[in-house]
C-alpha positions, -999 to +999 in steps of 0.1 A: -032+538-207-030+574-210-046+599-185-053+634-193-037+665-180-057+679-147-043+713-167-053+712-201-054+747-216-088+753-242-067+776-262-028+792-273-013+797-240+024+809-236+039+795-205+064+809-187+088+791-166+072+791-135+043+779-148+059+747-157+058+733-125+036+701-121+019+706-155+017+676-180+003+667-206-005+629-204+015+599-188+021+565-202+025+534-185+047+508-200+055+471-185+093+465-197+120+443-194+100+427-162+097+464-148+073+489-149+081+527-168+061+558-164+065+587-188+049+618-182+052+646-208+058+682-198+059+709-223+098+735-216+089+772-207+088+792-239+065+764-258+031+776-271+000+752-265-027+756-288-063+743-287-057+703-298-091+703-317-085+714-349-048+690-350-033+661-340-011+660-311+020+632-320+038+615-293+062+588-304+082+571-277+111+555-292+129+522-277+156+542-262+129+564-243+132+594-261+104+611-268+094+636-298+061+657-300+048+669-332+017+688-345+003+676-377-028+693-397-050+677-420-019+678-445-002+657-426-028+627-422+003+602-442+027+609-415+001+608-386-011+572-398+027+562-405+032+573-371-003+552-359+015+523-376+045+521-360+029+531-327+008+498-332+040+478-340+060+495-311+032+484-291+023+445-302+069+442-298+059+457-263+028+431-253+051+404-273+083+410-249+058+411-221+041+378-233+079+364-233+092+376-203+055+355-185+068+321-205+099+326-193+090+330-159+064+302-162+092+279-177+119+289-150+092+276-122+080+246-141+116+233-146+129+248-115+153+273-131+163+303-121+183+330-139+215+350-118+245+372-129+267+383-107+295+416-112+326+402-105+341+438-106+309+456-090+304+422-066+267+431-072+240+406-085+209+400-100+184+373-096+153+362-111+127+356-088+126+319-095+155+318-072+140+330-043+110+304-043+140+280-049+160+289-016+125+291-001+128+330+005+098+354+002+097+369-033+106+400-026+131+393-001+162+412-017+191+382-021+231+381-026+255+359-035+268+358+001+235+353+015+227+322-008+256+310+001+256+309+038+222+287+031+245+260+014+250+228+036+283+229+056+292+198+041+292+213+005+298+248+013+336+242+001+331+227-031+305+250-040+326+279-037+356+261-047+338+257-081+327+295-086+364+303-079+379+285-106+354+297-128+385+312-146+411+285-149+382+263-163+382+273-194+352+302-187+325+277-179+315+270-142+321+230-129+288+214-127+291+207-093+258+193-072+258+213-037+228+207-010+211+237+004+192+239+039+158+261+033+146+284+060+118+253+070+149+230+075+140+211+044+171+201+024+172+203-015+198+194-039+206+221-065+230+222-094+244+255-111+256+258-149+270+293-162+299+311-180+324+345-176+315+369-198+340+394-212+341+425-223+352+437-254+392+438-243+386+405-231+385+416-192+362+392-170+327+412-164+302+389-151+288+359-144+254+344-163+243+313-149+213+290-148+207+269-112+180+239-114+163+223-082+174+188-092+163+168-056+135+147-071+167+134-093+195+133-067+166+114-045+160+087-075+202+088-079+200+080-041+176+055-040+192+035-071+228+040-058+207+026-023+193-008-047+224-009-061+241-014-028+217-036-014+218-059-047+257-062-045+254-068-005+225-099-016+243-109-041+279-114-029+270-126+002+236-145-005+240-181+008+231-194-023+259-197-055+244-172-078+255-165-113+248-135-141+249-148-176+237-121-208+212-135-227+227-123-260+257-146-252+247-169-229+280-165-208+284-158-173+295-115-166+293-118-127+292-144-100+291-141-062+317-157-037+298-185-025+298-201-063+333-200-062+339-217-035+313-240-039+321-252-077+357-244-071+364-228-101+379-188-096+365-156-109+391-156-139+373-190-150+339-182-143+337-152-160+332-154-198+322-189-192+293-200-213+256-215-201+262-249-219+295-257-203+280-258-167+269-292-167+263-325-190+227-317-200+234-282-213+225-288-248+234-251-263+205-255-288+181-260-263+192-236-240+192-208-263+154-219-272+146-215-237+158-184-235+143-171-266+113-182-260+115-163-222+119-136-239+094-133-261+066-142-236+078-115-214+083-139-185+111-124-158+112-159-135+115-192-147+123-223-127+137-251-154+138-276-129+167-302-120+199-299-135+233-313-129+264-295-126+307-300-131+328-291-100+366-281-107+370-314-096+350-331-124+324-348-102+289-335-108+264-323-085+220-321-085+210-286-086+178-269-089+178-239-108+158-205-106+163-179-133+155-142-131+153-117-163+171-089-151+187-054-163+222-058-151+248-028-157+227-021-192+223-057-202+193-078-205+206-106-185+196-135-166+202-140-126+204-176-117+199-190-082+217-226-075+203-247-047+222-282-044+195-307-041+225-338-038+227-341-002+184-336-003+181-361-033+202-385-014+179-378+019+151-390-001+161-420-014+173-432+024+137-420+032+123-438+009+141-470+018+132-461+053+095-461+044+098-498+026+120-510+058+089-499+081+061-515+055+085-544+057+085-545+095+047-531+101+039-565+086+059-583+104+047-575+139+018-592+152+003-560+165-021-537+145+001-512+134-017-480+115-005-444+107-026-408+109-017-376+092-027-342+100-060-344+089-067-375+106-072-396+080-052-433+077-023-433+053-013-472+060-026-502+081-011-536+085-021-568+079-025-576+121-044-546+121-069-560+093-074-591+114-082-572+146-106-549+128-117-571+101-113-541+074-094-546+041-063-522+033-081-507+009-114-503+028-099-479+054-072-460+034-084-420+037-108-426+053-113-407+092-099-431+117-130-423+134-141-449+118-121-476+139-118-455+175-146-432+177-145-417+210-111-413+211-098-397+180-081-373+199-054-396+206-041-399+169-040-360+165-006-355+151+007-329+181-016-339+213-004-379+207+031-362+231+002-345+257-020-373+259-003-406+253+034-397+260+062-403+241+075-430+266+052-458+253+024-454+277+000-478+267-045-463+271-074-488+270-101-478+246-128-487+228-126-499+190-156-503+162-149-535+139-160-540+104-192-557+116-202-532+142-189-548+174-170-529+195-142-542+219-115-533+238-079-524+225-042-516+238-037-482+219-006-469+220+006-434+202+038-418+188+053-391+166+068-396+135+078-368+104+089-381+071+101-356+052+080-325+060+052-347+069+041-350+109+025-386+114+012-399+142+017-441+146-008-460+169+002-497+174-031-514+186-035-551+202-071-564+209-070-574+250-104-588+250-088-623+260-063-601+280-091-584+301-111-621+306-077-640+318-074-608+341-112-610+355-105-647+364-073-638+378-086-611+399-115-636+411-090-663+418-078-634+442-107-624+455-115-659+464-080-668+476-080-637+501-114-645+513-096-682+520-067-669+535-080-646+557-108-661+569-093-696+576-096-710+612-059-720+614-029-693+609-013-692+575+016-676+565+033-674+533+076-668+534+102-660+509+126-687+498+151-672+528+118-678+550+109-641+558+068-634+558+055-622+528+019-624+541-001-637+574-036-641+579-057-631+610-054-661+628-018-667+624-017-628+640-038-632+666-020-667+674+017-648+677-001-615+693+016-597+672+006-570+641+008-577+609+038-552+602+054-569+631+055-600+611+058-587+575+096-591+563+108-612+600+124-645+596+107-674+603+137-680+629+123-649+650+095-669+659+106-702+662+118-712+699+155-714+703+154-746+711+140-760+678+161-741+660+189-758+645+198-784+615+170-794+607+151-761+598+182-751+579+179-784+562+142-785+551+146-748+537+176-756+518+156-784+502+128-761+496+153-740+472+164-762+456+133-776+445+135-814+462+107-812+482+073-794+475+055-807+510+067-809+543+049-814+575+067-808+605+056-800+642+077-768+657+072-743+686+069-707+684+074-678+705+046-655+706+053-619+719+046-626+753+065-658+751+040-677+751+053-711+733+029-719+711+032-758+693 
């Protein structure tokens, strides 16, 4: 590190003291105490130089900076390598320091630290650079106490000071007091400060040494737990469902939210402390604590145990079903145990259940065909009337696709298009069934919802109309023939109510009054009848037609047509 002397005389020289002016020997550069030193040797006016070649030229630069300069001959070799020696040893404590100093620095970033005094007489401090990166200022941005500190947050500005200023009062040691501090980016971190007043020797405050840490990764993980934390207590308490916290060492109960106490009836004072195997009659302790154990040991954090029964403060007992979860609760391995009273459902089932054998009961009973679908459109039951109409066993058709028994029309059983397409008003559709042996014929099909339980059914009630439709063919031809008749008959008909007003007239009976047939449709007979026929008798023979006494009756009247026209 050392660089010769741009003057370097070749032989004795006696310099005067103008010639000392910007002559030196050599320099040496030394790294220090995280700064840099330059020495430069310079000989005083008066000193006598002499050629270095035959001697050794000794500097020794001692830890307080002085400096000596000897000249040694060869009878000084001991001294020189003494000298060598502790040269050496001056310099490996020199690379050591500097070797230090690095780790230091490298620790102080790694665990965001940084090193600060401050002067409380001079109001001057120092700061590593580890604090700089830490308030996100440039490295060699020079920094102050004051300036730091108009980069804490407003909102901890106060206490941040407050704690510096009672440095004093507290005993010499600085409050640990977590202060936020808004970065030149806007970014926000969380740092934390430890230090102590130093003193000088007549006991007299001289400065401050302290440490500050970057702890917002922490404060952050603080937040978020304190966050869960909140967020459990806000499920818990006011979760629906009673839920207890019982330690698994002892098996008794160390929280419980509101709804459990009102639902059980028991207060906090008697619910906590209280242990597992007093909650209901089938808490055998023994077993309880094997369950447990044996939870633990397979590392299982949920476990359903099933149906249980609980006491109320009232002594009657309840169904519940029970869902455990392993959980750390204020530092104990506990277990967190959800309640769900399954009475009122327990009792639901068994009226569905006897609803389900009242509707077997009456299924049979009907004489229709009576079948149910589920979702996937296969049958679930089928009644005796409806074996008979398809001539399938129970067993034959149960599962099975009930396309099986009405293939082109399967969409009417779909559980949710049975409301679209058959109504839920009883509307009653013709189709087409398949029996056992092939045949097809016609059936009454008639759809509905249904849910049992959580399950969506669809019911068809079925009735075969293939006497139904050949009674209603003859009818209609029985019509057919009776309007040809009618209509066509050579005399004028007319049919009246038993009050004798026309129901129906044929053509000839028309053409005979010269009227139209909604001229006629819903008159009396009277309106047609001359006035002078009218009278007892007519009033007679109707009456008698009432009530049933006569069927026939022939009698000769005359009638008005429109253009009065009596007609006998």
């Amino acid at each position: 590190g050392r660089s010769p002397s741009p003057i370097f005389p070749a032989k004795t020289t006696n310099l005067d003291a103008n010639d000392r002016k910007d002559l030196w020997l050599f320099e040496q550069v030394v790294n220090f105490a995280g700064q840099q030193w330059r020495f430069r040797f310079t000989p005083t006016p008066g000193t006598f130089l002499i050629d270095p070649r035959p001697t050794q030229i000794l500097i020794l630069i001692g830890l307080t900076g002085s400096i000596t300069v000897g000249l040694l001959g060869s009878a000084g070799i001991q001294r020189r390598r003494r000298a060598e020696a502790l040269t050496r040893e001056l310099t490996e404590t020199n690379q050591a320091l500097q070797v230090s100093e690095e780790r230091l620095m490298e620790g102080e970033r790694i665990g965001e630290i940084g090193y600060w005094e401050f002067d409380v007489r001079t109001r001057e401090g120092w700061f590593s650079p580890q604090i700089n990166r830490m308030f996100g200022l440039p490295a060699d941005e020079p920094v102050s106490l004051e300036k730091l500190g108009a980069m804490l947050h407003p909102e901890d500005r106060a206490s941040a000071w407050y704690a510096l200023s009672t440095i004093e009062s507290n005993g010499g040691n600085l409050p640990v007091v977590p202060h936020r501090i808004i970065r030149p980016d806007g970014s926000v971190h969380w740092l934390v400060a430890n230090g102590e007043l130093r003193r000088d020797a007549l006991g007299r405050a001289e400065k401050i040494t302290a440490v500050t840490q970057d702890v917002t990764a922490r404060q952050q993980m603080l937040n978020r737990l304190a966050e869960q934390e909140a967020e459990f207590q806000n499920l818990f308490h006011n979760n629906p469902l009673p839920m207890m916290v019982f330690a698994i060492e002892s098996l008794r109960c160390i929280e419980v939210n509101d709804i459990a106490v009102h639902r059980y009836g028991f207060d906090r004072a008697r619910w906590l402390g209280r242990h597992l195997a007093e909650m209901g009659p089938d808490h055998d302790p023994a077993k309880l604590r094997a369950m447990v154990d044996a939870m633990v040991v397979s590392g299982e954090t949920f476990v359903r145990p099933g149906d249980w029964r609980h006491y109320l403060a009232d002594g009657s007992v309840i169904d519940v079903e029970i869902a455990s979860h392993r959980v750390r609760f204020r530092g104990i391995d506990a277990l967190l145990t959800t309640c769900i009273d399954m009475t009122e459902r327990k009792r639901a089932a068994r009226e569905m259940q006897a609803s389900e054998r009242r509707l077997a009961i009456l299924m049979e009973a009907i004489p229709d065909g009576v079948l149910t679908v589920n979702s996937e459109l296969r049958i679930e039951s089928f009644n005796g009337a409806a074996e008979q109409i398809f001539g399938y066993r129970r067993d034959e058709v149960l599962g099975h696709p009930v396309t099986c028994l009405i293939p082109e029309h399967a969409d009417l059983t779909e559980p949710g298009r049975a409301r679209r397409i058959a109504g839920s008003d009883g509307n009653t559709h013709r189709v087409t069934a398949r029996g056992k042996n092939g045949r097809t014929f016609p059936i009454a099909l008639s759809v509905s919802e249904a849910s049992f339980g959580d399950r969506q059914l669809s019911i068809g009630v079925v009735r075969d109309i293939t006497g139904e439709i050949r009674l209603q063919n003859a009818l209609e031809e029985s019509e057919r023939i009776f309007r040809s008749v009618f209509e066509d008959a050579g005399v004028g008909i007319a049919t009246t109510d038993a009050e004798g007003r026309f129901l129906r007239v044929n053509r000839r009976f028309r053409e005979i009054m010269e009227l139209r047939e909604s001229e006629l449709l819903g008159s009396h007979f009277y309106d047609v009848t001359n006035l002078t026929e009218r009278g007892y008798n007519q009033r007679t023979h109707l009456d008698a037609f009432r009530r049933g006494d006569i069927d026939t009756l022939h009698e000769e009247y005359r009638l008005t047509s429109k253009a009065g026209t009596d007609r006998k």
